[in-house]
N, C-alpha and C positions, 0 to 999 in steps of 0.2 A: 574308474576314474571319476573324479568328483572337482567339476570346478568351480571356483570359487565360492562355496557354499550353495550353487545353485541348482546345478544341472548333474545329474549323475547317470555314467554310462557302466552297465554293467551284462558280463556276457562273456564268451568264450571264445569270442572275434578278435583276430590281428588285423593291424592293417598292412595288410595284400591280399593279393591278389587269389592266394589259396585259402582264405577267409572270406573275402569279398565277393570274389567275381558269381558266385552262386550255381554251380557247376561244378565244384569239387567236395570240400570238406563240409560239414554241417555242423553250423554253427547256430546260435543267437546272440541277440546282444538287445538291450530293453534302455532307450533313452527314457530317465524321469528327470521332469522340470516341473520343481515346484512352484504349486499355483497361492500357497499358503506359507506367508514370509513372517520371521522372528526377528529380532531387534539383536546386533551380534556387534564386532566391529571388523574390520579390514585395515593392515598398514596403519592403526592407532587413529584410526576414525570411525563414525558410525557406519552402520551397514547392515540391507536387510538383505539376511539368509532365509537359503528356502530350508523349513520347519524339516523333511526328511534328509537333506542333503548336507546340514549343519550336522543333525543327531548322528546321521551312518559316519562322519567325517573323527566326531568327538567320539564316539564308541571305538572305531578302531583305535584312532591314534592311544585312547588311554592301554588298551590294551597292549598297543607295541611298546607304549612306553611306562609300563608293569603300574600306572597311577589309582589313587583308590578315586570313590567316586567321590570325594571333597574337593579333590583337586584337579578336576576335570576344570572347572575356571578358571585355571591357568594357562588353557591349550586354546581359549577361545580364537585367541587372534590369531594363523596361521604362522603368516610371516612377520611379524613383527621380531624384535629381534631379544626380546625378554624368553619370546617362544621357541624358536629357531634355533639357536646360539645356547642362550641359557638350559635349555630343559632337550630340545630333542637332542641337537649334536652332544651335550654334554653328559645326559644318558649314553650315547651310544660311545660316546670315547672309553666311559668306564666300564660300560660292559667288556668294550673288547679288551681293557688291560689285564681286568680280570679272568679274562679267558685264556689270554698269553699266560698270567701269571701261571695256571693250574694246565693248561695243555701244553704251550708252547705253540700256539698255530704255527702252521707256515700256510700260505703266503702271510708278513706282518709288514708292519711300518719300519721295526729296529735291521731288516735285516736290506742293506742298502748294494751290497756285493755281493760275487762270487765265493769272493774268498769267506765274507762274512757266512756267508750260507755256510760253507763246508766248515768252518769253526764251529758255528752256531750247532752243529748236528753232531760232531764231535764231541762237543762240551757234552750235549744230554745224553748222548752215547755213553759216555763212562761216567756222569751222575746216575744212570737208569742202570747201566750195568750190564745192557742188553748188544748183543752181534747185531741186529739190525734196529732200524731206530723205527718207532710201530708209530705211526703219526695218532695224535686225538688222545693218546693213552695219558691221564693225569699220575702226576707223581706222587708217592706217598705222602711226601710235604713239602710244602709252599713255603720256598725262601722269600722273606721280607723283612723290612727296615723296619724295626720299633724304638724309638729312643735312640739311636744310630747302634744299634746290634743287628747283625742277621739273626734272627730266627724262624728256625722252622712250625707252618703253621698246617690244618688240617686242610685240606682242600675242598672239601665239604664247607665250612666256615666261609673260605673266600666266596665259593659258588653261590651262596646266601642270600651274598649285596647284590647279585646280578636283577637287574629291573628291566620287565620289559621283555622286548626280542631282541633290538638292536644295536649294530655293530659298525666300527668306521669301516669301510672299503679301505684295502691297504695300499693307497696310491704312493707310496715311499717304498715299496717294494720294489729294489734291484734300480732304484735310481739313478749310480753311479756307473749302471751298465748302459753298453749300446746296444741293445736289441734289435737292432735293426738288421736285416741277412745281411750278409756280407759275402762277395764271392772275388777271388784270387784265381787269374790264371794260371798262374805257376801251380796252387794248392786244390785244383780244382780236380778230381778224381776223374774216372770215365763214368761213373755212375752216379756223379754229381750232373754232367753233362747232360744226361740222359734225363735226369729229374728238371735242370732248366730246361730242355728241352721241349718237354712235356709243359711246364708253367710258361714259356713263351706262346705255344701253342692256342694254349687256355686263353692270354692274353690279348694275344690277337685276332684270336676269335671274338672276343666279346668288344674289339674294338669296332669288327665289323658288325655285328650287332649293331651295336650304339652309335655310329657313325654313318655306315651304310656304305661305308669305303671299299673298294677293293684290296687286296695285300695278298703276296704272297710268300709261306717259310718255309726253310727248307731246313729240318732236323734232322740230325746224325744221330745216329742210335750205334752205340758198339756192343759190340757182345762176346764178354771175352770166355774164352772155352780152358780148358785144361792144360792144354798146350800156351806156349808163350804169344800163339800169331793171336793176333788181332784181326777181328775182320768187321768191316765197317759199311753199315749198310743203311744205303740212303736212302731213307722217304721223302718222298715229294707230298707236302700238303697245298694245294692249290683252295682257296678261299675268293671266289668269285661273286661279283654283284649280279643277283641273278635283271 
């Protein structure tokens, strides 16, 4: 982590408590602050950067974002928004179209539905030719618009322009769905029950946790056998403030 050109933490520590607390996992982590500042800018003003925490900053970034070394003066300022906007995000939008173009990722931005998905899978299904659809696999060629023609291109050629590492997160992925659980008493099976059951459990436990409340649930577990009967057998979980 490197902030603001200043201070740089680096190390193989999370923060919690199985990193921290010093009693489990073994870890390091090495704060440097530098004591020896360069003349840089911040947000389209002057600003003094520490001398190693500028350079570790400007060496990665050029690298994620595939830059030679001319053009490193272009990433100086972080956030400004020539940098940000113009060069990082807009590297990463075209990486990822060109990655769409030649694999077809899934998860993407285009594919916003259900239904979209199982088209979407479809479609490459009988372009590829194949009974199951092999995710990551590139096509022999790459449809794209030249002159308003489709033509097929080599997907070696597209892979070319890719600069850099970076990629949008596909946050337009399945937007038009509600993701969220949904549960129907009417639709709700015995072994739906059985799994709420279990995640009420969890829940309430970790309220009395966090709370330090007393509660008590009483889950039904059924267990159906071979035969038609049902037999329904009740646990008592009792969750008391000690």
């Amino acid at each position: 982590m490197i902030v603001d050109d200043r201070i740089t933490l680096i190390g193989s520590a999370n923060i919690n408590d199985r990193s921290l607390l010093g009693s489990r996992d073994s870890e390091i982590a090495v704060v440097i602050e530098d004591k020896e500042v360069v003349n840089s800018k911040m947000d389209g003003r002057p600003w003094e950067a520490g001398k190693f925490s500028l350079s570790l900053r400007l060496s990665l970034w050029a690298e994620h974002l595939g830059l030679r070394p001319g053009e490193v003066s272009h990433i100086m300022d972080p956030i400004d928004d020539s940098t940000f906007k113009n060069i990082w995000m807009a590297t990463a939008k075209a990486n990822t179209m060109m990655y769409q173009d030649v694999f077809s990722c899934v998860p993407n931005d285009l594919i916003h539905s259900r239904a979209q998905f199982r088209q979407s899978f479809a479609h490459l299904r009988d372009k590829i030719g194949h009974t199951t659809i092999d995710l990551g696999v590139a096509q022999e060629k790459v449809e794209a618009y030249q002159d308003h023609d489709l033509k097929g291109t080599d997907p070696m050629d597209r892979l070319q322009l890719v600069k850099g590492h970076l990629v949008s997160f596909p946050l337009d992925f399945m937007c038009q769905e509600d993701l969220r659980p949904y549960f129907s008493e009417v639709s709700i099976t015995h072994h739906h029950r059985f799994s709420i059951s279990l995640y009420l459990v969890k829940l309430l436990t970790w309220l009395y946790i966090l709370q330090g409340s007393a509660c008590r649930c009483f889950t039904h577990f059924v267990n159906r056998k071979e035969k038609k009967k049902q037999r329904y057998y009740h646990t008592i979980i009792e969750i008391l403030q000690v």
